[in-house]
N, C-alpha and C positions, 0 to 999 in steps of 0.2 A: 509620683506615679507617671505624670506625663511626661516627664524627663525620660524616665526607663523607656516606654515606648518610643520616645523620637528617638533614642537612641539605637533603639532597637529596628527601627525602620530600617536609619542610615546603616548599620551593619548589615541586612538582609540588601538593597541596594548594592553594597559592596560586597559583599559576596556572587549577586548578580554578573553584576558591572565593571568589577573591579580585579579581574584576573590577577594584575600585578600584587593586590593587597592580601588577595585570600584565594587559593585554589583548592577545589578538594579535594583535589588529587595530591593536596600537604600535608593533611589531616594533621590533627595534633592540635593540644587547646593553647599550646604557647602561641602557634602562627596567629591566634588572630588579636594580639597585642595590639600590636599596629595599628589595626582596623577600629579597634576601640578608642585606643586614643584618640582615632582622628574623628572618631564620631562626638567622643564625651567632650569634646572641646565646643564643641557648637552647642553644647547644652550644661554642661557641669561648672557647680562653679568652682572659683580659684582653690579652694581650699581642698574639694573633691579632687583636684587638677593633681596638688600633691602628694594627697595619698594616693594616686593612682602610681606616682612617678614611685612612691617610696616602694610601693608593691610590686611593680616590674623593678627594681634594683634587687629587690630579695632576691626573686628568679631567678634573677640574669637575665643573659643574651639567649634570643630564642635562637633554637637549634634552624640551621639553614637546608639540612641534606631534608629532600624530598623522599616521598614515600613511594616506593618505587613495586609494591606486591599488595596485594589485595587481601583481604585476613576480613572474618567476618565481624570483627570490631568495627573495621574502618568503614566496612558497608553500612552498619549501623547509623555512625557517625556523619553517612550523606544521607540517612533519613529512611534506610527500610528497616522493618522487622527483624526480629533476631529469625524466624523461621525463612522471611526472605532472605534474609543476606546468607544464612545456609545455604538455599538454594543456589544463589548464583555463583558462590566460592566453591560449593560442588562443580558446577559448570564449568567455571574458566581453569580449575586443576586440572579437568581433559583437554584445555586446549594447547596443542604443542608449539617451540618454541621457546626462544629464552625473553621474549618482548612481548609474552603473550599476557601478561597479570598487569603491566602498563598500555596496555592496547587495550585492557578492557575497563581501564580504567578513563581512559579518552572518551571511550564509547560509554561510559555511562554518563559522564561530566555532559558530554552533548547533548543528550535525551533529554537531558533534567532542565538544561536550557533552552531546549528547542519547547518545554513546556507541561510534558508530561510527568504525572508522580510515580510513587515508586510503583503499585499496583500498575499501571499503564507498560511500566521499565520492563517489571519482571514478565507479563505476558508477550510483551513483544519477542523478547528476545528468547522464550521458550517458542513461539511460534517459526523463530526464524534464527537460529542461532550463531547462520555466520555473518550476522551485523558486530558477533565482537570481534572478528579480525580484521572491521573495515579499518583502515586508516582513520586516522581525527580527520586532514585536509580532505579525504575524498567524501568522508560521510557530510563535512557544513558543505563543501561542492555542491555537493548532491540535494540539499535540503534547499541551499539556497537557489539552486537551478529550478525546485517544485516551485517556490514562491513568484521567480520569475515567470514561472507558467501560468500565472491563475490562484496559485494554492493560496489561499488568504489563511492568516491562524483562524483555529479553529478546524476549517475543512483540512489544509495541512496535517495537524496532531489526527484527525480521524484516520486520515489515508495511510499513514506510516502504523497506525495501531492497527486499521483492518489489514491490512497489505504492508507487513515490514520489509517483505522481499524487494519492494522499490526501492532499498536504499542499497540494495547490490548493485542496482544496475547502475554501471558509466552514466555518467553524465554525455557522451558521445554518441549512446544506443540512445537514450530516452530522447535526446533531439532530432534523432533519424527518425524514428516514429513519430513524433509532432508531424514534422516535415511532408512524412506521407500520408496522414491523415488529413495535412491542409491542403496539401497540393495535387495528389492521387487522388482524394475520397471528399476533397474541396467541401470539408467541415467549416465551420466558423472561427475565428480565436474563442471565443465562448465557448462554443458545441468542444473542440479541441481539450479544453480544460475540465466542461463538467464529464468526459470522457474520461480522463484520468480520476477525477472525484468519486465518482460511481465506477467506474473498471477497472485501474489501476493495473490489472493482470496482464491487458493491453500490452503494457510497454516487453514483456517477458514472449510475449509471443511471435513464431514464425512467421515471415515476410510473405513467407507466400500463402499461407492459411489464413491471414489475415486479412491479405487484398481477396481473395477468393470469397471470405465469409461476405464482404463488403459487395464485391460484383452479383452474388448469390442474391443478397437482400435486396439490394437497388435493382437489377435487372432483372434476375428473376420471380421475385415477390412484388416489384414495382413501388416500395418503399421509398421514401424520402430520406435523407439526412436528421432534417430535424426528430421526426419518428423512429430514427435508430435511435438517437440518444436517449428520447424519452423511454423506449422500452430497455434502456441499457443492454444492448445486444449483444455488444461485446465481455459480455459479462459469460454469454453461452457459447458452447464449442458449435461449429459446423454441423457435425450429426445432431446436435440436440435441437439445430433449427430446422433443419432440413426433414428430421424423421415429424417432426409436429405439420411442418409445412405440406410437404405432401401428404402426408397424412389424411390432413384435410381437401386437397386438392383431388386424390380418391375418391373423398367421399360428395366432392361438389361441393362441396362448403368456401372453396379459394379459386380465383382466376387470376392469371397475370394479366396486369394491367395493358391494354394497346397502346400504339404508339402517341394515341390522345389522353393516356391514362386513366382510358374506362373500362370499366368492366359490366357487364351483365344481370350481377349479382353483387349485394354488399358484403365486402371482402371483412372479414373480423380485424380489430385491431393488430400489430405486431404487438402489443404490450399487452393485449387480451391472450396471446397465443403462446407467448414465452412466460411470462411474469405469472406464474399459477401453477400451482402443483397439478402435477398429472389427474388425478380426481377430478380438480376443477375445470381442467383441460377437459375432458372425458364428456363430463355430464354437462357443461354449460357454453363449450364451442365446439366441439367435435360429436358429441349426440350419438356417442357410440361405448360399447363394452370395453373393460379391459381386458379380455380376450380378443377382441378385433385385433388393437391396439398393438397386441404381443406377438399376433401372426405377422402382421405387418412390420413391425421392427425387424423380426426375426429374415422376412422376405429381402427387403431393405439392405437387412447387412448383408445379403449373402447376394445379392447383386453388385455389393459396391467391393467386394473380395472378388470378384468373377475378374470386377471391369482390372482391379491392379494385376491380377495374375494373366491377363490377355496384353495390358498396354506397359506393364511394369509401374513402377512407384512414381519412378520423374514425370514418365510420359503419361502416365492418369492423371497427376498432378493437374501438368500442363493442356490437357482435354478436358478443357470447361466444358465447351459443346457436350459432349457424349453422358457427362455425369451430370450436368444440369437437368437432362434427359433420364437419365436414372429409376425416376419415383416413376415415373410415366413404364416403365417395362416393370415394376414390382409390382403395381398396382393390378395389372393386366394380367399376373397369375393369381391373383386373390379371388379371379373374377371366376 
């Protein structure tokens, strides 16, 4: 019995480890002859040795052409469900292409080694479906760029199961945002990583919405760095900070901080303010209806339509001044 297991180890090792000995992307129970021998040799003894040899001469030579199409046998046979491997054989016959059933075969071999099982496999990739036409080289690229970030296993396998869309992005885009995160918005390498840990969306978003949500929170809310990350800010679009923010700054409940970073009045958390469903928002830091609430959105958006159709898209953009100002003229017709 304890021969079977070690032997059994060193094959699961080699199938790991051992690209050259077993891929399975060969499928087929002749490939992993090889793999066996060279396990039952460190454990079997002389006699086992032989009958092993007499059993692959029956056979033969195992067959060398690779498996080159995807069939839900073979999905089987890397470990999912007969109702999964339906699933994904469904899938990848929509994908067009004549490389497309070996493309997604790369793409599953990676998954499985990067750590995840096959439940992890099949949700990702209903989540995010064009991870199967990434390339093999650019998806380890790509993984192996997260690790260089920060990503340790474990938090790694999270971020690509919450966020599979991060393995679309370049390796070229996701270092341009490190870049401007450390050096624009002068984050931590720390702060820089648990950002991608908890926001991951980060990396997919506009340059200029995203220095904007960042000047918004630091200068206009008088926020910290470390305080953004803790409330994962970047987790939320601009309007969603901005209509809570002033919201409360209507109602006196917010001040920005002076240039000695005081305020008047104790200002609520950012992570009390974003991190809470609307209810709790409502009833336990804002102390107001959800009728207020609704006028005031409503006010809100149609000033912030006013200010694009006066200055245009680019040049509202570019007029922080004027829209940082914003909540300050909605509030004033509430009144």
């Amino acid at each position: 019995m304890g021969t079977r297991v070690s032997a059994r180890q060193v094959l699961r090792w080699a199938v790991i480890n051992g690209s050259s000995a077993f891929s399975p992307l060969q499928g087929g129970r002749r490939h992993l002859q090889p793999v066996c021998a060279a396990g039952c040799r460190l454990f079997c003894s002389s006699s086992s040795q032989n009958t092993l040899q007499r059993h692959n001469h029956e056979l033969g030579p195992p067959s060398r052409e690779p498996v080159t199409k995807l069939s839900p046998q073979s999905l089987v046979d890397m470990g999912f469900t007969d109702s999964q491997a339906e699933q994904i054989y469904e899938a990848t016959s929509k994908l067009r292409g004549g490389s497309a059933a070996t493309q997604a075969l790369t793409t599953l071999t990676t998954l499985f080694v990067l750590g995840l099982n096959s439940s992890s496999v099949l949700k990702l990739l209903e989540k995010c479906p064009e991870v199967y036409t990434i390339k093999e080289s650019q998806l380890q690229q790509r993984i192996d760029n997260m690790r260089k970030l920060g990503l340790v296993e474990g938090s790694l396998q999270r971020v690509v199961s919450y966020y599979p869309q991060i393995l679309t992005v370049p390796v070229k885009k996701v270092k341009s945002v490190v870049m401007f995160l450390r050096e624009k918005c002068q984050f931590t390498v720390q702060q820089v990583t648990d950002i991608l840990r908890e926001s991951p969306a980060v990396v997919l978003e506009e340059r200029d919405q995203l220095e904007y949500k960042f000047q918004y929170v630091y200068f206009r809310m008088g926020v910290k760095q470390a305080w953004m990350v803790k409330a994962r800010v970047f987790r939320f679009t601009l309007e969603e900070v901005r209509r809570r923010h002033c919201f409360l700054e209507r109602r006196g409940l917010y001040q920005t901080p002076d240039k000695k970073g005081q305020t008047t009045i104790l200002n609520p958390r950012l992570d009390d303010i974003l991190n809470v469903d609307e209810d709790d928002f409502l009833t336990h830091v804002a102390n107001a209806s959800a009728e207020e609430y609704e006028v005031f959105g409503r006010l809100l958006a149609r000033e912030w339509l006013e200010e694009q159709r006066q200055h245009g898209g680019a040049e509202a953009d570019s007029d922080d001044d004027e829209r940082v100002l914003s909540c300050t003229d909605a509030t004033s017709r509430l009144d």
